[in-house]
N, C-alpha and C positions, 0 to 999 in steps of 0.2 A: 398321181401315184397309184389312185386305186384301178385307172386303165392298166398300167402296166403294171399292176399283180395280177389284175383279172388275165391278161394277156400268158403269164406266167403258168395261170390253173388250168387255160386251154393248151398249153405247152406251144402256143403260137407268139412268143415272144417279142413285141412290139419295142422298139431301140428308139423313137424318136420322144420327144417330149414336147408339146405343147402349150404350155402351161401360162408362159412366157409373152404367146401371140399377143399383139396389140390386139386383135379384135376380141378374141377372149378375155381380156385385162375390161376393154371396156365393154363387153357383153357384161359379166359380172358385175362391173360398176354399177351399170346402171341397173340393175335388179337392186342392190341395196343402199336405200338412200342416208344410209348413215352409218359410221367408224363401228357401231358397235352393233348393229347386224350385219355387217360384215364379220367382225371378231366371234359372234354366236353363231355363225355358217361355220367360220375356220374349224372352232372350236366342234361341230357336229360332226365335220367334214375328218377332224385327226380321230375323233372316236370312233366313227366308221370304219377307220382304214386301222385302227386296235382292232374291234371287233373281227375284223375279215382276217386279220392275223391269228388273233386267238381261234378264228373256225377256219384255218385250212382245209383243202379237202385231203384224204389221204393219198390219192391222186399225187399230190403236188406235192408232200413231203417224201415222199417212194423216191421222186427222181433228185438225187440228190443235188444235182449241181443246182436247179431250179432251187430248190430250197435255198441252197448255201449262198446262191446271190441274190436272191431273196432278202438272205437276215444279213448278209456283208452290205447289202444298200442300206435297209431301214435300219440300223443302228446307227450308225455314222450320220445320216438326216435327221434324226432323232438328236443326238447328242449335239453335231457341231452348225447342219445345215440348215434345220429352221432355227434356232438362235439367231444364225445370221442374218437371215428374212425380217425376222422379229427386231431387231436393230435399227433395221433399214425400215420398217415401216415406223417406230418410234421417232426416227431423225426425219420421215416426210411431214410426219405430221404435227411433228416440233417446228420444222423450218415452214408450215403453212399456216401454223397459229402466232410464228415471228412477221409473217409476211401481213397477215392480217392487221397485225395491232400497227406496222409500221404505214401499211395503204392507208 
């Protein structure tokens, strides 16, 4: 996300997402060896991406569309789309700790 806001402030608007790639997924893995430095990255990683909202440059709020889809994405990810993430990492790692007591 904070690629494509930075992409946003150079007005060089980046459309693809990567976030998703297996190799990325397990790059990231394997940097943190446990559920809860992972959750203390997430958690640094959503405050950075407040903080860069709260310091737009004036640049980026001037051209309005830039802006306006801007705050039409990050609202809507905020409210409905990481909840969902957040779900979905509760039920892997509910159905990993069913898997374990049943191995």
């Amino acid at each position: 996300m904070q690629s494509w806001m930075a992409s946003l402030i150079k007005d060089e608007e980046i459309t693809t997402f990567a976030g998703n790639e297996l190799s990325i997924v397990t790059a990231v893995a394997s940097v943190y060896p446990g559920v809860a430095d992972l959750l203390k990255e997430m958690q640094r990683s959503l405050d950075a991406t407040v903080a860069l909202i709260a310091n737009l440059p004036a640049k980026l709020v001037s051209r309005k569309g830039s802006y306006i889809s801007l705050g039409t994405t990050m609202l809507p990810l905020a409210e409905h789309h990481l909840p969902v993430h957040f779900r979905q990492i509760e039920n892997t790692l509910e159905a990993a700790r069913q898997a374990r007591t049943v191995g």
